[in-house]
C-alpha positions in Angstrom: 96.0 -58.5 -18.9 92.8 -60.2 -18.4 90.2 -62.5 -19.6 86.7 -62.5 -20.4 84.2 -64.8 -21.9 82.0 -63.8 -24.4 78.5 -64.3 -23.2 77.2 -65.5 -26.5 79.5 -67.5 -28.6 81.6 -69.0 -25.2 85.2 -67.8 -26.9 87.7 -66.3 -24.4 88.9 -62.8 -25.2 92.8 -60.9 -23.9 92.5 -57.9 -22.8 95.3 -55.9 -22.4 95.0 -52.8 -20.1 97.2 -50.1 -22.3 95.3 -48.5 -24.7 98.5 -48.2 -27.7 68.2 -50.4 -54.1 66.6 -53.2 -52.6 67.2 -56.5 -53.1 64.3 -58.5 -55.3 63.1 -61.5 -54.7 63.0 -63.0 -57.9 66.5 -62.6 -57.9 66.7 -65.5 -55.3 67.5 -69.1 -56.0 65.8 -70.6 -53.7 67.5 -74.0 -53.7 70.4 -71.9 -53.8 69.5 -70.7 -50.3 68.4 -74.1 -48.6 71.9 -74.9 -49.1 72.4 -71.9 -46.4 73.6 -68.3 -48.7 75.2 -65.3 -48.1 73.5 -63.0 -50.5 75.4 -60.5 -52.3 72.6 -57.4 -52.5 74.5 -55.6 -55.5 72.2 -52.2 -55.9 73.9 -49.8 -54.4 72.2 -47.9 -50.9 75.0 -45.0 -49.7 76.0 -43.2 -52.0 78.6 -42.2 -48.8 80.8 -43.9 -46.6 78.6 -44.5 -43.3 80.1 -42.2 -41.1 79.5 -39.4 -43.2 75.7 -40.7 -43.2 72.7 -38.4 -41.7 70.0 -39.2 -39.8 67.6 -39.3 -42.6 70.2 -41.3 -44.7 70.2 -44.5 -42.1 66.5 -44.7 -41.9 66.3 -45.1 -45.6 69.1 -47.5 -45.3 66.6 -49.5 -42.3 63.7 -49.1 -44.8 65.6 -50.7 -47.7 66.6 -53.6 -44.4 62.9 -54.5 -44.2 62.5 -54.8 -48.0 65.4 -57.2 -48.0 64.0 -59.3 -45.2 60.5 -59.5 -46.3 61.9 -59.9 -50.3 63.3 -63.0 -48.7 60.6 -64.4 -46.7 58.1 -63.9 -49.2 59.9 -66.6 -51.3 61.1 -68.8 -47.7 59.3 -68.1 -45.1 60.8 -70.7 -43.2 64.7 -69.0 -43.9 66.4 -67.6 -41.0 67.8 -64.5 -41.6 70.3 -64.1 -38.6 72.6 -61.0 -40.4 73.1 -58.5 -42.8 76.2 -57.5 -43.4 78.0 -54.2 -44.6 81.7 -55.4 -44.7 83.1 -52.0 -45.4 81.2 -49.5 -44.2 83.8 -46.9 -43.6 84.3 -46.5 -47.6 82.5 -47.3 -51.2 83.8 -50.2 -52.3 81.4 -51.7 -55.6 82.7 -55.2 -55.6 82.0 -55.2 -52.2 78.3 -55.4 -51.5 76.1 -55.2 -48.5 75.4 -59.1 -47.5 72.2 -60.9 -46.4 73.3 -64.3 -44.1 70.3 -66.8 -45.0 69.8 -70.4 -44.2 67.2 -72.7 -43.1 65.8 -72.4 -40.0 67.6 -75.6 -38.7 70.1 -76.2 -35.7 72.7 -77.2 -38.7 73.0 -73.7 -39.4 72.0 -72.1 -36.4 74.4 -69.3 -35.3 76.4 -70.2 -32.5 74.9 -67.4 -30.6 71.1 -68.3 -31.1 72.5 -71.6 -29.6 73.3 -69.7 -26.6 70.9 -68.0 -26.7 68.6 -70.7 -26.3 70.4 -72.8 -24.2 70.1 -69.8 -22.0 66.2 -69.1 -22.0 66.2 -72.5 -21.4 68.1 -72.5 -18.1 66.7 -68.9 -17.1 63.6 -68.7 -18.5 64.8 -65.1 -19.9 66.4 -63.7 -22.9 70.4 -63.4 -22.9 70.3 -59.7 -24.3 67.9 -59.1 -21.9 69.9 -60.1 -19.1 72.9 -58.5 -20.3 71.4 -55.2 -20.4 70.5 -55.0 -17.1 74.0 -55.6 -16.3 75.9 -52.8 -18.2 72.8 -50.6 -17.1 73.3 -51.8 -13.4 77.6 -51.4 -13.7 77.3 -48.7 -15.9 81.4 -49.0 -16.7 81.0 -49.4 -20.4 77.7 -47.3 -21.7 78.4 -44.7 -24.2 74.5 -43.7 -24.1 71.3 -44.7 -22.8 67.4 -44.1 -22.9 64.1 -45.4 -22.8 64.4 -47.3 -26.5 68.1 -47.8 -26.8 71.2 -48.7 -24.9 74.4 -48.1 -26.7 77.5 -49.8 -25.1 81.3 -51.3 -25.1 80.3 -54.9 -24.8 82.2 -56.6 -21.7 84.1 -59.5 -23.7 84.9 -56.9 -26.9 86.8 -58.7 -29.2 88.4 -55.4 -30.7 88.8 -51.8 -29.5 85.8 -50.1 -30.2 83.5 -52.6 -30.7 80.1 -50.9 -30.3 76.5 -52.7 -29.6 73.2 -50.8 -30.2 70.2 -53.1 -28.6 66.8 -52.0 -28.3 66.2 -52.0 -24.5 62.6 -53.6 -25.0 62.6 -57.0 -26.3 62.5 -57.5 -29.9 63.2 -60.3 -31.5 63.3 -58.9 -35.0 64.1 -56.1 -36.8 60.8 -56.0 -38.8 58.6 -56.0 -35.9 60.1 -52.9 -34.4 57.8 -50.0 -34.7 58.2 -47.0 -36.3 59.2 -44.6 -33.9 62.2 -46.3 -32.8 63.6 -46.9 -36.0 63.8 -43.6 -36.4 64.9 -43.5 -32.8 68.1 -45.5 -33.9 69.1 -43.8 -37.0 69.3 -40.6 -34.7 71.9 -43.2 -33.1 73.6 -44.5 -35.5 74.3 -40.7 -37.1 75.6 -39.3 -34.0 77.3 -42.5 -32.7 79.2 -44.1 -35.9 81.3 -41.2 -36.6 82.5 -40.5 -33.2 83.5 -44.4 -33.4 85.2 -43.7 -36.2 87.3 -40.5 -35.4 88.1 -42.3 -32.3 89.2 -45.4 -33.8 92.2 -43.7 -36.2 89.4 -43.3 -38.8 89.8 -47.2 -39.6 87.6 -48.6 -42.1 84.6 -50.8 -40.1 81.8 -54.2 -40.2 78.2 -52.7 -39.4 76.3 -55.6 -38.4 72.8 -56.3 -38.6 72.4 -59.3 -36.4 69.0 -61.4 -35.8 67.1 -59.8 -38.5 64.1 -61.8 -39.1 63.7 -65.8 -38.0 60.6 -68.3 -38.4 58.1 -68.5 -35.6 59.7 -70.6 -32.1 62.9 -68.1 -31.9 60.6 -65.0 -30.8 61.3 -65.7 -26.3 65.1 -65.8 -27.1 66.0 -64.0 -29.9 67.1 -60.5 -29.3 68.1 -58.0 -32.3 70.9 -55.8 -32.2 73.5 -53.9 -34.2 77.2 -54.4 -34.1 80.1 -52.0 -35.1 83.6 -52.8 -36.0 86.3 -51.2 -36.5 89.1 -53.2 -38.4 92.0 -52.2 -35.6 93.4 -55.9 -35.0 95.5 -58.0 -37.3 95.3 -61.8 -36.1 99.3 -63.2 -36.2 100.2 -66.7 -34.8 99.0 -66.8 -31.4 95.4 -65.7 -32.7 95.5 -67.9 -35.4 96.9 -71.0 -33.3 94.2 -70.6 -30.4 91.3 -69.1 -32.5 91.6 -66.2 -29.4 91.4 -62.9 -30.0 93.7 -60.4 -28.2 91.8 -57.0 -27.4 94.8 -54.5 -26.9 93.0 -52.1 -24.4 89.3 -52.8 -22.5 86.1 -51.4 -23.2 85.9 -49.0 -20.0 88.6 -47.2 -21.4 87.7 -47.3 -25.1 83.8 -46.0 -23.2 86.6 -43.0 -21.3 88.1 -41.9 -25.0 84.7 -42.4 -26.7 83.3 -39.2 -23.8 86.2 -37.7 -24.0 86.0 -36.9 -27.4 82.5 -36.1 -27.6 82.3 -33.8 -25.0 85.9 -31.9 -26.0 
């Protein structure tokens, strides 16, 4: 057993060595969303659980992203978007919809990780992603792939076997100013990636976050944007519930070992 702290919200994390259509916006209230919102985006955009998705499926899901971020900023330009959220990814569920996190761009809602963030830019004059990168590129322990555009990895403090990061390896503070090409470049990603995590996982049903979407002008030096995936493998019981801690039950070098394993079987 060991612990780690998670670099950007500061929580400590067990881990245990054994492995055992767009959204509108005139559909926005805006006074609605200076109360901070997470937007429900009801029309429907996989027709397919995501694992099952192609290539050419996730970059239309990415193009219907940037409609949703610059529906919303056409109305508030001075909203932070820090997330959107597909809560169930791994099935169709219709009264659960894809979510938009909004809220003003304020420290009262800031996300506990642009805090962080922030705090460190401040301290090292450099982004946090940034810096974490050249980490797991330098230890290499938990990388599941790597190239000029994208680094896909096991994140050091993962709070759940599995847990997958795709960051861009340039820095990009938000997803609507990333160019063309490596959009495209991460839906080859997320379509080779997602299912392996998936199969690998005991098919469990998983969060694909969106984090860091779009912000107002003063985030761009720390803000760095990134996607997330989730498998739902861990139940919290008392002792995660009485210490708000999670227990991993295996590590992300080994969940990295099973994740090769698999794809090169």
């Amino acid at each position: 057993m060991e612990y780690r702290k998670h670099p950007l919200t500061g929580e400590w994390i067990i881990h245990q060595r054994q492995l055992k259509e767009p959204f509108q916006a005139s559909d926005l209230c805006t006074s609605f969303l200076w109360n901070g919102a997470c937007i429900p985006l009801h029309k429907k955009l996989r027709s397919t659980p995501m694992q099952n998705m192609t290539r050419s499926d996730f970059a239309e899901l990415f193009d219907a992203y940037f409609d949703w971020v610059k529906n919303v900023r056409s109305v508030a330009p001075q909203a932070c978007i820090p997330s959107i959220l597909d809560p169930h990814a791994g099935v169709i569920l219709y009264d659960e919809p894809v979510r938009m996190i909004v809220a003003p761009a304020d420290d009262i809602f800031a996300d506990v990780s642009i805090k962080r963030a922030r705090s460190f830019h401040t301290e090292h004059k450099r982004c946090l992603w940034c810096e974490m990168i050249d980490q797991e590129l330098s230890c290499a322990e938990r990388i599941v792939e790597s190239n000029d555009d994208f680094i896909v990895f096991e994140p050091y403090a993962a709070r759940f076997p599995f847990e997958t990061y795709i960051v861009p390896i340039r820095h990009i503070h938000s997803f609507i100013s990333t160019p063309a090409l490596l959009i495209d470049a991460l839906a080859r990603l997320c379509a080779k990636w997602i299912p392996v995590i998936h199969d690998v996982s005991g098919k469990a049903d998983f969060a694909f976050f969106l984090h860091h979407v779009a912000t107002p002008c003063g985030y761009e030096d720390y803000l760095h944007w990134y996607i997330q995936v989730v498998p739902f493998m861990n139940t919290w019981a008392g002792f995660e519930i009485a210490t708000a801690m999670n227990i991993n039950v295996t590590t992300p070098e080994s969940c990295v070992l099973k994740i090769s394993q698999k794809i090169h079987k």
